[in-house]
N, C-alpha and C positions, 0 to 999 in steps of 0.2 A: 331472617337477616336483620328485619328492624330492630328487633327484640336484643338481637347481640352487639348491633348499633348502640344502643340505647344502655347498655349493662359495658360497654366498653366506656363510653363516654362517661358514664357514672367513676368506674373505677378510674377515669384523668382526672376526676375531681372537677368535670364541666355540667353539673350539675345543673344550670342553667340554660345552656344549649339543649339540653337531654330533654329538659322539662317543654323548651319552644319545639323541638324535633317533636315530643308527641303531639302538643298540641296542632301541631299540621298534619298528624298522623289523624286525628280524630276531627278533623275540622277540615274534611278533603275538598269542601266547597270554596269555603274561605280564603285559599290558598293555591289552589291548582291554574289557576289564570296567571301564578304569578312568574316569571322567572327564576331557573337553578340561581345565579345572581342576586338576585333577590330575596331570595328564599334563605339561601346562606346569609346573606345580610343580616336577615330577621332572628338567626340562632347565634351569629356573634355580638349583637346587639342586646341579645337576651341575656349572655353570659356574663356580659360588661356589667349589665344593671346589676345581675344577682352578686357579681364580685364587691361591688360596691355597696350594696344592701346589707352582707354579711361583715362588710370591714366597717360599716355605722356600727354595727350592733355590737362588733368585736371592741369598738374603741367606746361604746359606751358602756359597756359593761366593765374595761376597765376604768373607767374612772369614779365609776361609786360615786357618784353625786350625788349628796344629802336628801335633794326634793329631785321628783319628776315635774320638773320645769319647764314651759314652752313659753318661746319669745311672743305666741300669739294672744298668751293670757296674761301678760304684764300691765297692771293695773295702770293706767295713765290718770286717771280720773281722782284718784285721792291726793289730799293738797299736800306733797313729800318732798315735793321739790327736782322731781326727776321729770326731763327735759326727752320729750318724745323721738326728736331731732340726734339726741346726744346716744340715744340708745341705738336709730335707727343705723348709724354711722358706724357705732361698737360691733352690730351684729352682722356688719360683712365681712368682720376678724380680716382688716386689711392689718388693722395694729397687734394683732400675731404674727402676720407674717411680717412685718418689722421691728418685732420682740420686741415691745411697748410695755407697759405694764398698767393695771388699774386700780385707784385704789378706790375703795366703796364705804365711809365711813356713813353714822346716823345711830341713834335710838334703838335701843331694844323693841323688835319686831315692826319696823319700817322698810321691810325686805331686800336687806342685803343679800341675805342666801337667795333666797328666790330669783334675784336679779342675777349671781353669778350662777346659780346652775342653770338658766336661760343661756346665759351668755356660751357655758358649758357645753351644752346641750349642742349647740347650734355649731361651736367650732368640732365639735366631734360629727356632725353631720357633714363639714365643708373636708373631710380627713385628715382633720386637727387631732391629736392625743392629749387627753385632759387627765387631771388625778385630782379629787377632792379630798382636802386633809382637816380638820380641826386642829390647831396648833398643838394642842395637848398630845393629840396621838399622832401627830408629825414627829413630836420631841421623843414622846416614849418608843417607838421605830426605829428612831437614828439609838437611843440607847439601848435596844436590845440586838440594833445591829452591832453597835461596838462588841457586845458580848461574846457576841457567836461569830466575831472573824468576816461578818458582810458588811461592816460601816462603807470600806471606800466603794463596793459594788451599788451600793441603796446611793450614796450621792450619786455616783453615775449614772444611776436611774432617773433619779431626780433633774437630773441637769438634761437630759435627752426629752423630759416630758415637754411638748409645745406649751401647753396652755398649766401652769400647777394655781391651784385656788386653796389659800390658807385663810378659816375662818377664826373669830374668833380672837383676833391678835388681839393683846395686849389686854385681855381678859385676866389674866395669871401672872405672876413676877418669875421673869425666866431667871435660874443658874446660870452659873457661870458658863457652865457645859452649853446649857443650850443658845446659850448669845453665841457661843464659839461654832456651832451646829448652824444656827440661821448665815453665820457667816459664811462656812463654806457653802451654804444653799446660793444663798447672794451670789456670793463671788462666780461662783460656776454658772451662772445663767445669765449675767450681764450681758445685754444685751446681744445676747444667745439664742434666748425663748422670754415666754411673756408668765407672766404670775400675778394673779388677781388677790389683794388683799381686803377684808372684810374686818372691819372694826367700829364697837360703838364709841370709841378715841377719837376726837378730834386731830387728825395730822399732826398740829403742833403737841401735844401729846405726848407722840412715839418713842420722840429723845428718853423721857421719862420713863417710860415703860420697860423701856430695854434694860435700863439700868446702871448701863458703863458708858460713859460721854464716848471714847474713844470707837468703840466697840459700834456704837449707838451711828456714828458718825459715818464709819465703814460703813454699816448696811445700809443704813437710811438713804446715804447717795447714792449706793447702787440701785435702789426700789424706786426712788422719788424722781430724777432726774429727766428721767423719761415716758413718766406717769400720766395718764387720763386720769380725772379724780370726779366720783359722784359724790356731793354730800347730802346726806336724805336728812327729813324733818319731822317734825310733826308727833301725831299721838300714832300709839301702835297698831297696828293694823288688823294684829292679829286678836286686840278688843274690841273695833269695831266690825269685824264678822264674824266674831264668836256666834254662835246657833244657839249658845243661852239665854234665854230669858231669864231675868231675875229669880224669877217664881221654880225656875231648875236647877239656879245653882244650888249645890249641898251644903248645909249648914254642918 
């Protein structure tokens, strides 16, 4: 009868209860002082966690975030300008759920990315939904959706993500197309959901990089307006823990 317990519960898909059900099964000491009450307690408690454990791992897997990130290896110690206090506050993702937005500008390898797949990382642990894009293959996605008939389906997608992280901005001179692309990105997540921008641009910048005043004008108010802003500093980081020695690098 356990046996068919245990193989019924599997096919509801309570794979977690199944798993606490045996372990009372095998662990008759542990457990037999305790109450029917109880005892159920401990197998919907089990199933909560495991629903939970697999909807992290579902939401992190779709978001394809560049680094495996953790908030608890964020380097404080190198002089970058990043404020311990500012991060602490970022990563209870209260300003996700006020669709805030963040922007992360500084230096080639002063870790930007590092810092947003932290941040990533951690809103997809609270059961936040995150997508990491490089702007380049944001742009070229929205043009092969126009192609194939799924443009307005992929913004819909895009506008439903909680947390979207676009690196790389202002790296490349966007088309016409794709200023008109970031716009409807813009316009559909205003103050809707939250998007974390990463750029070695200074803010003032941006106007520039977009390359249409008007255009420029449209997005930027919708991103900036209700922005957190980190600016990092310094030499790069990713020189000063290079594992090379002089004597290794390749001539």
């Amino acid at each position: 009868m356990i046996q068919q317990t245990l193989t019924q519960l599997r096919e509801l898909r309570l794979s977690g209860m199944a798993n606490s059900l045996l372990s009372q099964i095998e662990q008759p000491a542990t457990y037999e002082g305790l109450s029917f009450e109880e005892r159920l307690q401990l197998l919907t408690d089990s199933e909560a966690n495991d629903r939970e454990n697999r909807k992290q791992q579902r939401l992190l897997k779709a978001a394809k975030l560049k680094l495996s990130a953790h908030a608890r290896d964020i380097d404080y110690q190198h002089p970058r300008g990043l404020k311990q206090s500012v991060m602490a506050s970022l990563l209870q993702c209260h300003w996700i759920n006020k669709a805030q937005n963040l922007l992360i500008t500084g230096p080639c390898g002063s870790g930007k990315t590092y810092l947003a797949c932290a941040l990533g990382e951690t809103a997809c642990l609270q059961g936040y939904s995150v997508k990491y894009y490089r702007i380049s293959r944001l742009m070229l996605a929205l043009t092969q959706a126009k192609a194939d008939g799924s443009y307005s389906k992929a913004l819909q997608n895009l506008a439903k993500i909680d947390c979207l992280i676009i690196d790389d901005w202002g790296l490349e001179p966007l088309t016409a197309a794709q200023r008109n692309d970031l716009m409807e990105i813009m316009d559909d997540r205003h103050e809707e959901t939250s998007t974390i921008i990463m750029s070695q641009l200074p803010t003032d910048q941006w106007y520039q990089s977009i390359g249409d005043n008007t255009l420029a004008d449209a997005i930027l108010d919708r991103l900036m307006h209700n922005a957190h802003r980190i600016k990092l500093k310094g030499e790069s980081m990713r020189k000063i823990q290079s594992n090379l020695t002089d004597g290794e690098h390749l001539e």
